[in-house]
Structure formats: C-alpha cells, structure tokens
N, C-alpha and C positions, 0 to 999 in steps of 0.2 A: 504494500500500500504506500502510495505518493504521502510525503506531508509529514505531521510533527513527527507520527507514530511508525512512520517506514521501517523500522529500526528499533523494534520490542524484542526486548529478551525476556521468552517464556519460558525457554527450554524445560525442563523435568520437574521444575520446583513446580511446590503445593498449591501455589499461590500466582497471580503473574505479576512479574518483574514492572513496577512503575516505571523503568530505565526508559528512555524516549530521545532521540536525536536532539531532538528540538531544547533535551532539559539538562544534555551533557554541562554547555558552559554555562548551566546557572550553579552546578553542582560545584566546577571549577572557579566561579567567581568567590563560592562559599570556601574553601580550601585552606586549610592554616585556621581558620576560625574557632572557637570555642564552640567544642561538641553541646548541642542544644538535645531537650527531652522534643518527645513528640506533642505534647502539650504545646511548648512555644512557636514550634510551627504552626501549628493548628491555630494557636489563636493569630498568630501575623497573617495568617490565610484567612480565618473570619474578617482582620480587619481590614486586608485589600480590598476584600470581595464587599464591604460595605463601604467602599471609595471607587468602586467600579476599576479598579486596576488588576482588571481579570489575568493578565499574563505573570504578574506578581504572585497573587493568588496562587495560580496553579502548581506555581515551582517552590511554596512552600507546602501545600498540600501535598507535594510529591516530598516533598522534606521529610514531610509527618511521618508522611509510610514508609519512608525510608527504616526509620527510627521505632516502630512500631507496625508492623505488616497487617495485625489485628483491629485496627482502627477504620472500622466501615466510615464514620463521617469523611475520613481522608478520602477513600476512593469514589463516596458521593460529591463531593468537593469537585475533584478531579472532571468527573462525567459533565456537574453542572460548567464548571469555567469551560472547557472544549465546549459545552452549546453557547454559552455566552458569547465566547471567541470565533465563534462562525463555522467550528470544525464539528460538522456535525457526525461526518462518519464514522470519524474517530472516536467519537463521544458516541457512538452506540457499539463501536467496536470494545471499548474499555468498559463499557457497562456488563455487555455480551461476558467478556473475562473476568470482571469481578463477580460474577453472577453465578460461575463459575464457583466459587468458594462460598460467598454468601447467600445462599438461595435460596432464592423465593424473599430479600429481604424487602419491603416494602419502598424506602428511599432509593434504593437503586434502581427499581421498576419505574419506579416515578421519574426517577432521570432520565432512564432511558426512553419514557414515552417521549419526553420531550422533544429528544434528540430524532425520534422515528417522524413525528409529526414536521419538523422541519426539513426532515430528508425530504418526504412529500407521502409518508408511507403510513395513511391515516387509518389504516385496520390493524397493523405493529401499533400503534402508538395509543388505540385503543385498548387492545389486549391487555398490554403492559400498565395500564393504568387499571385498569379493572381490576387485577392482580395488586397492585400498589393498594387499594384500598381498604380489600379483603384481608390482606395480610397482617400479619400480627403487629400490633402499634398504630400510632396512630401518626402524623406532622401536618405543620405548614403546608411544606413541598409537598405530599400528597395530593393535596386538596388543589393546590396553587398551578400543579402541575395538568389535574385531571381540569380545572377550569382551562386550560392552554387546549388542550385536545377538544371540548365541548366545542370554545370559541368560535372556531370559524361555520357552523352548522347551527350552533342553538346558544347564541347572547345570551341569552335570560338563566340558562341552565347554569351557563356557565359563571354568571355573577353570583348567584346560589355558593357555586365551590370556591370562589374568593372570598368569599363572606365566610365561608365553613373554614378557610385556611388563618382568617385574622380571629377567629371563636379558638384558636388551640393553647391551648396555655403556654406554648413555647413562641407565640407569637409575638413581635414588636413591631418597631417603625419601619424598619428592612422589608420584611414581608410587604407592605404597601406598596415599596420602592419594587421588589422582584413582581408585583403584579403593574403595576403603571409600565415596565418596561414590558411585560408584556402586550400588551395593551398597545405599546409603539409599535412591535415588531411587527403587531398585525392590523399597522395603519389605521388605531381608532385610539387618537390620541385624547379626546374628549373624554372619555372614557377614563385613563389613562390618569388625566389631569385633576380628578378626586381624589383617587391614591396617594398620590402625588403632594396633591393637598393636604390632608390627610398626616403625610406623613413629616411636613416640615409643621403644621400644627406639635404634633407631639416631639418632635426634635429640632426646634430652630436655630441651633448650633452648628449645625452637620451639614458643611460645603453640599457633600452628594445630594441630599434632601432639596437642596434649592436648584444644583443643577437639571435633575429629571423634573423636575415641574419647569423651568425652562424650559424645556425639549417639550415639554407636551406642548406648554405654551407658544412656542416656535412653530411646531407641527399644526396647530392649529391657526397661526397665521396674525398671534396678537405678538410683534416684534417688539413693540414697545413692554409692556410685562415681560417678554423672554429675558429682554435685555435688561430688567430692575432684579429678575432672580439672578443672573449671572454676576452683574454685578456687587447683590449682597453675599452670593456665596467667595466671591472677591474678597469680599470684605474679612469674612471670616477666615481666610485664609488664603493669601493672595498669590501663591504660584499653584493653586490646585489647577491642576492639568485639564482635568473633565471642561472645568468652568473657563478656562481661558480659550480651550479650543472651543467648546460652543460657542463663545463670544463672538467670536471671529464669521462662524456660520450667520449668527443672529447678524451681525454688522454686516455683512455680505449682502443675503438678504432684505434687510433696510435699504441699502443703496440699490442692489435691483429694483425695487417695490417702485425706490422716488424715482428711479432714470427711467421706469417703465410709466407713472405717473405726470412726468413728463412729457415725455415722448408720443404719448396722447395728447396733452394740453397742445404741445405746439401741433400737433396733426386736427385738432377741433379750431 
C-alpha cells in the first residue's frame, strides 16, 4: 500500500507493529530524550488532538503504544487522526489490524465506521457501527461516530446520536468540537455552527473552540464574524497555527467578496 502505512511491520508478533514510514523520523527526532511512560504520551496526544494538530497527535499516540502495546485508546487515537488526516484507507486498514487483537471492541468499530463511510463504503461503515453500539461499553465516539454514518441519509436520526454522544458522562466541550467538524466535512456548516457554539460557550479560553466556529462561520458566508473569532482566538494565543491560517482564508475571501462586489457596481 502507497502512503504513510506502505511500510508496516506485522510480521509474527501478537499484536501489529505501530512502526509506519511516515512515523520513522518522529521516533528519531525523539532520540536521546528522557524515556517517557505511556500515560505522557497519551495525554500530549489528547492534547494535540484538542488543538486540531492531528499529525502531532498521531506520532505520540504511536508513542503511547510504543511504550505500552495494551493501550486500546492508543490504537483508537491512531485510527481517528488517519481519518482526520484524510488517510482514510489507512485508517481502516489499522483499524482492520487492531481489531485483530481487540475484538469486537466497540471504539475501534466506531472508528472504523468512520473511516469506511468516507472511503464511500456506506454498508462497511454501517455494519461496523451497529457492532460499535451493541458492544460492551458505552462513548462519545460511539454515538458521534454512528450520527456520521446516519448523516448523509437521515439529518434528524442523526442529530438524535449527537445529542446521545454529548448525554455520556465522559462527555465535554471537545465532543461538540468533533461533531461541528463533522458537520463541515459534510458541507452543512449551519448545523455545524451550534456545536461550535456551544462549545466556546462552555470553554472561552480555548484558541481551537473559537477557531471551528470561524470555519462554520466562514462556511456559511458571515466573513465579518469568521474574522472576530479568529481574531479572538488570536488573542488568546497569538501564533496558534489553526487560527492564523484561517485568517488568511477569511481575508482572502473578504477581498474576493469586495472585488466581486465591485466588479458588478462598475458593470451596473
């Protein structure tokens, strides 16, 4: 297989080898470092993945498991950042191999539907979520993931299992955040922009929190608001990456909008 994962070492072990092309020189950037537990990976991975620095994310999640092989949120981690990161095969081929050892686990099915429904592969991404539900336990991501699969077929169902994914007691302002990008991905940003909402309500601290309500707000075409969250997520923290390159979209956009607004004036 082309791409991050061309280069999995499964061979005979129990388990498969996280090892990845793509995650050689993050291994060797870490080299000489002070040996960390799998806990502090874990959590450096929680906390990329709630500043949207999915590629970060992922190469400590691959940390984790380094460090600990036993750690299913690691190899659910894993599965979600490849669908975040656009690598969707990958992210059901790694699901496919932890599934493998952990079977039948609920968050992993759940990740994997996700991954199947963006391949384009809507009776896999069904299946596996059906199984995700059933299954022993309960999450967020279950619920968050199975509203991703309704989505394009039945809106109303699927707000049902968003709402069922913010009822779970391990729920917080993130969870809003992972449904409003959902919500983008499948061009109904409206939608999108209550989560969104939502979730800089209960965290107005949190650069990330201001920049996806930009993005909805952008998506739906109010540039002036796009451009007041980007700015205040600026404010709170003034080289965050997410919030500077949107800026630059929303400024972009505003000059198209006037040179287009224009451009009519003088043609009337």
């Amino acid at each position: 297989m082309n791409g991050r994962f061309s280069r999995l070492e499964f061979g005979s072990r129990e388990q498969p080898s996280p090892t990845a092309a793509g995650l050689h020189a993050a291994d060797k950037s870490l080299e000489g470092t002070l040996k960390r537990s799998a806990d502090h990976y874990l959590a450096q991975a929680d906390r990329a993945n709630r500043r949207g620095e999915f590629e970060s994310a992922l190469q400590f999640f691959t940390r984790g498991l380094r460090e600990d092989r036993s750690r299913v949120v690691a190899w659910v981690g894993q599965v979600q950042m490849l669908v975040e990161l656009g690598e969707y095969a990958e992210a059901r081929l790694w699901s496919d191999k932890a599934l493998e050892v952990f079977r039948s686990n609920g968050d992993l099915l759940a990740a994997k539907s996700r991954a199947c429904l963006r391949l384009g592969d809507g009776r896999a991404a069904q299946v596996c979520s059906d199984a995700s539900v059933q299954a022993t336990g309960t999450s967020p991501l279950r619920w968050s993931a199975r509203g991703e699969v309704l989505l394009p077929r039945d809106a109303a169902r699927a707000r049902d299992c968003f709402e069922k994914s913010l009822a779970e007691p391990a729920a917080d302002w993130f969870d809003r955040i992972v449904i409003a990008r959902i919500y983008l991905f499948h061009d109904k940003p409206a939608a999108g922009l209550e989560f969104a909402a939502q979730a800089v309500g209960m965290v107005p601290a949190e650069p990330y929190a201001w920049t996806i309500r930009a993005k909805c707000l952008l998506d739906v075409r109010d540039t002036a608001k796009a451009e007041e969250c980007c700015r205040r997520a600026l404010e709170l923290e003034p080289r965050f990456a997410a919030a500077l390159t949107l800026l630059n979209d929303v400024e972009e956009r505003s000059s198209t909008g006037l040179f287009n607004r224009l451009k009519g004036w003088l043609r009337g």
